[in-house]
C-alpha positions in Angstrom: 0.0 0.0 0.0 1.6 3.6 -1.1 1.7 6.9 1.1 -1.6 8.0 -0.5 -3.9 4.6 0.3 -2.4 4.9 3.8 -3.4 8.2 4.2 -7.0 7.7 3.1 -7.4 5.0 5.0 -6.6 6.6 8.1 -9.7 8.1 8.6 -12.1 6.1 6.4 -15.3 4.2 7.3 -15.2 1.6 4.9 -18.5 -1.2 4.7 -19.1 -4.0 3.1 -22.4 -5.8 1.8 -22.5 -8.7 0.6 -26.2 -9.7 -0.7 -26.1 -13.8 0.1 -29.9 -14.2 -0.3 -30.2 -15.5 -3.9 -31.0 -19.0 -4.8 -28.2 -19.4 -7.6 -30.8 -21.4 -9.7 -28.4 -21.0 -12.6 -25.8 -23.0 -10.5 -27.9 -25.7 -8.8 -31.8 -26.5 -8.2 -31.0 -27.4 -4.3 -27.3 -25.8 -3.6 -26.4 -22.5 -2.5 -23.2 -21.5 -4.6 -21.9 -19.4 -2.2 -21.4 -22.8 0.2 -19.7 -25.0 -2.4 -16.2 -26.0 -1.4 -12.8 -24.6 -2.4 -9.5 -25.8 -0.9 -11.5 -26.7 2.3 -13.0 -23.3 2.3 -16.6 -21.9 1.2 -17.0 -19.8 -1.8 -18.4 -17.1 0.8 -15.4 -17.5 3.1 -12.9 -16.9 0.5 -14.8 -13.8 -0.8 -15.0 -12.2 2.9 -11.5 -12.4 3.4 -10.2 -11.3 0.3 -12.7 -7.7 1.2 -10.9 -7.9 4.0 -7.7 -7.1 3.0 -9.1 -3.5 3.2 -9.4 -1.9 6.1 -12.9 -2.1 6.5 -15.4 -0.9 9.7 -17.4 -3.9 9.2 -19.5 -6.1 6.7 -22.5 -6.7 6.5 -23.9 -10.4 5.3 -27.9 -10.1 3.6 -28.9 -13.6 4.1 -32.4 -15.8 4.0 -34.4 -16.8 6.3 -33.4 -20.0 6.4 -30.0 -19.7 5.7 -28.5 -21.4 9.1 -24.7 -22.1 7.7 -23.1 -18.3 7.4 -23.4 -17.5 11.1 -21.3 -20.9 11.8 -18.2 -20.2 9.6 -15.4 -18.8 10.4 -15.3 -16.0 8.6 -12.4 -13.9 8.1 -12.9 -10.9 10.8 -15.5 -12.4 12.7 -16.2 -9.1 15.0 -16.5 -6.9 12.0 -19.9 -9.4 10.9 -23.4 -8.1 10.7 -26.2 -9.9 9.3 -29.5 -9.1 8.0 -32.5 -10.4 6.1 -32.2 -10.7 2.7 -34.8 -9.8 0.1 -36.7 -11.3 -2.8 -34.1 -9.5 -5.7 -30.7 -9.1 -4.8 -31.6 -5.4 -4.9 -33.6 -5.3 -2.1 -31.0 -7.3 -0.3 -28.9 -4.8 -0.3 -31.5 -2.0 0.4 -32.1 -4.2 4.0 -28.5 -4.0 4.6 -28.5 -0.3 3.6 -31.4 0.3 6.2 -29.0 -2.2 8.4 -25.9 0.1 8.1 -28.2 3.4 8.5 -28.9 2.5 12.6 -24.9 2.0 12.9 -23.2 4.3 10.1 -22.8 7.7 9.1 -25.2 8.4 5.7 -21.2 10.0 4.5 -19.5 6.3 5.3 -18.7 4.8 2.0 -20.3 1.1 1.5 -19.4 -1.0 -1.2 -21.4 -4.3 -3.2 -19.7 -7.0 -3.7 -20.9 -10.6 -4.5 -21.2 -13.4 -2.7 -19.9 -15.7 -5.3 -17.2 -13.7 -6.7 -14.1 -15.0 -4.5 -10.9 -13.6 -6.8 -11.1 -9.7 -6.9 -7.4 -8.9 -7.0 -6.3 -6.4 -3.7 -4.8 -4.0 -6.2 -8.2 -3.7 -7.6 -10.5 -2.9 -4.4 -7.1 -0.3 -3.5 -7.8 1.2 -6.5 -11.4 1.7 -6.4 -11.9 2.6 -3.2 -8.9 5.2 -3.5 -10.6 6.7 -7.1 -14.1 7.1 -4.9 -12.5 8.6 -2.2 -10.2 10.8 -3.3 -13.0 12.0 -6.4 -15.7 11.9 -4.3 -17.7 9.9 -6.7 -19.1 6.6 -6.8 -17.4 3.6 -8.9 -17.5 0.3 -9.9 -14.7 -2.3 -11.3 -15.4 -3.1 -14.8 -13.5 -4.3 -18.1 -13.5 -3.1 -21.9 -15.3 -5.9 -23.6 -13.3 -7.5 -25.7 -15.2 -10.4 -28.0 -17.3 -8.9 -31.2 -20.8 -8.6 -30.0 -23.9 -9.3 -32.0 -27.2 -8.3 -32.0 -30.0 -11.5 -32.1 -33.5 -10.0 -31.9 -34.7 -13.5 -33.2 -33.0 -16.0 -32.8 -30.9 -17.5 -34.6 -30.3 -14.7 -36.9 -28.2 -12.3 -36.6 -29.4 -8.4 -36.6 -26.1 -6.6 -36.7 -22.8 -6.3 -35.1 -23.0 -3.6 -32.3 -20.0 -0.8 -31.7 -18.0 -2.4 -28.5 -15.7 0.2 -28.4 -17.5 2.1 -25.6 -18.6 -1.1 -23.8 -17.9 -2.2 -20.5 -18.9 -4.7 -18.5 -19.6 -4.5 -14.7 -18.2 -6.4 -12.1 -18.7 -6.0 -8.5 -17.4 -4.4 -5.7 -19.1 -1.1 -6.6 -19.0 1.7 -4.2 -20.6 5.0 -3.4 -21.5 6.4 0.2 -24.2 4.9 1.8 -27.4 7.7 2.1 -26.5 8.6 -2.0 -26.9 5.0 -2.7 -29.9 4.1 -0.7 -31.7 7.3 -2.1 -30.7 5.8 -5.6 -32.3 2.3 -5.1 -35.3 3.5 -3.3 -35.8 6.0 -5.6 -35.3 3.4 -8.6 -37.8 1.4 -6.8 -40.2 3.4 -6.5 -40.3 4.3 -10.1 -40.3 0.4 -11.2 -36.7 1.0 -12.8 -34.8 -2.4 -13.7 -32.4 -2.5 -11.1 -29.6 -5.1 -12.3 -26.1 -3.4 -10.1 -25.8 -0.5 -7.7 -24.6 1.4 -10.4 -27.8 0.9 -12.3 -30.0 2.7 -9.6 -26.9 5.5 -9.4 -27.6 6.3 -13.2 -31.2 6.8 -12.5 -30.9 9.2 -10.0 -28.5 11.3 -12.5 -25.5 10.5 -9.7 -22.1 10.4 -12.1 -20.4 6.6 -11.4 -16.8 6.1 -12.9 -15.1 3.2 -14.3 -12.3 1.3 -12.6 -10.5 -1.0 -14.8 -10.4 -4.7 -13.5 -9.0 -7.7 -14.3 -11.0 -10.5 -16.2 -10.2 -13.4 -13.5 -12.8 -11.4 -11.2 -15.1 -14.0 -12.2 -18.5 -14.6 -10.9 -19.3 -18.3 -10.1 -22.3 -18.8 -11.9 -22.4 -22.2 -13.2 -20.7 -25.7 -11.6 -18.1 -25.4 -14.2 -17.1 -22.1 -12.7 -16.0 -23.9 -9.5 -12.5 -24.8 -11.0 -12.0 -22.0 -12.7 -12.3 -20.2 -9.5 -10.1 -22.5 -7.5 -7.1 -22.5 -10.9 -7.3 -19.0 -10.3 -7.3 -18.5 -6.6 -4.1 -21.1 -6.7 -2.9 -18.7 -9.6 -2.9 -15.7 -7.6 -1.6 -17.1 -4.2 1.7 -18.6 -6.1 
């Protein structure tokens, strides 16, 4: 860490969330991705301690109902854990851990998103994004310039056109902004019945400017069984 994250980090509140809820239908019918097994480690555990190589005030965990296996693991920064309900959407998970945060936290405290199931975010990268939020005062998210041509398909299987990727990004998680600016945002986006699919979504509604933070492409999400080794090839990868 440089001269300039230490001195932002001297005097940050820094939160976590870390919506948990979801039923991963995409990955299994009966299995919670986030719970799957990595090196002798849950998906979830891995992705708590890599957040946790920032400095963070705590973290919260939006979980279901019946979720009884996150309060038994040993997560990484136990005393730093909060939990909450989770929602129906993953949006209005993180809304219950906004309202969460609110009875604890300063609206001004910055919070950031990050999913469950997204274990390998690279340190350098949650440095950099939290420094570029706090020293612009603007919210941001870690993305990357897509690369592969893109086509459009309106019916399917034929082709429409081939669509302009040069200005394209796509948005991975953590993504950051303080926490009253993003609550406004999503209950605002709520309200008006916007598609909420990221934070950053509900930002752009509210006209609130969110930047850009270049990422790397082994930020994967673990969306499908396959995903599983990838994660853990990677995870070996960046510990060697």
């Amino acid at each position: 860490m440089n001269q300039n994250q230490q001195s932002y980090h001297q005097s940050l509140n820094l939160w976590a969330i870390i919506p948990a809820a979801g039923s991963g239908s995409r990955f299994s019918k009966t299995e919670l991705k986030q719970y799957q097994s990595i090196d002798g480690q849950t998906v979830l555990e891995h992705t708590v301690a890599r957040l946790n190589q920032l400095k963070l005030t705590g973290y919260v965990l939006a979980i279901g109902a019946e979720d009884h296996v996150a309060k038994t693991l040993p997560l990484a920064q136990l005393e730093k854990a909060h939990f909450c309900n989770g929602g129906a959407e993953r949006v209005n998970s993180v809304l219950n851990a906004l309202n969460y945060l609110s009875t604890i936290a300063s609206e001004d405290d910055w919070v950031f998103v990050h999913d469950a199931a997204r274990p390998c975010v690279a340190q350098l990268n949650l440095e950099t994004l939290v420094q570029t939020a706090v020293t612009t005062s603007q919210s941001a998210i870690l993305a990357i310039p897509v690369r592969d041509t893109l086509k459009r398909v309106e019916t399917a299987p034929q082709i429409l056109t081939t669509v302009d990727r040069s200005t394209l990004w796509q948005a991975q998680t953590p993504q950051i902004a303080k926490l009253g600016v993003l609550k406004k945002a999503i209950e605002q986006a709520l309200a008006a019945g916007v598609n909420i699919t990221d934070e950053a979504s509900a930002l752009e509604y509210m006209g609130e400017p969110v930047q850009v933070v270049q990422s790397r492409s082994d930020n994967i999400k673990i969306t499908y069984p396959d995903d599983l080794e990838l994660a853990r090839l990677i995870l070996a990868s960046q510990s060697a």
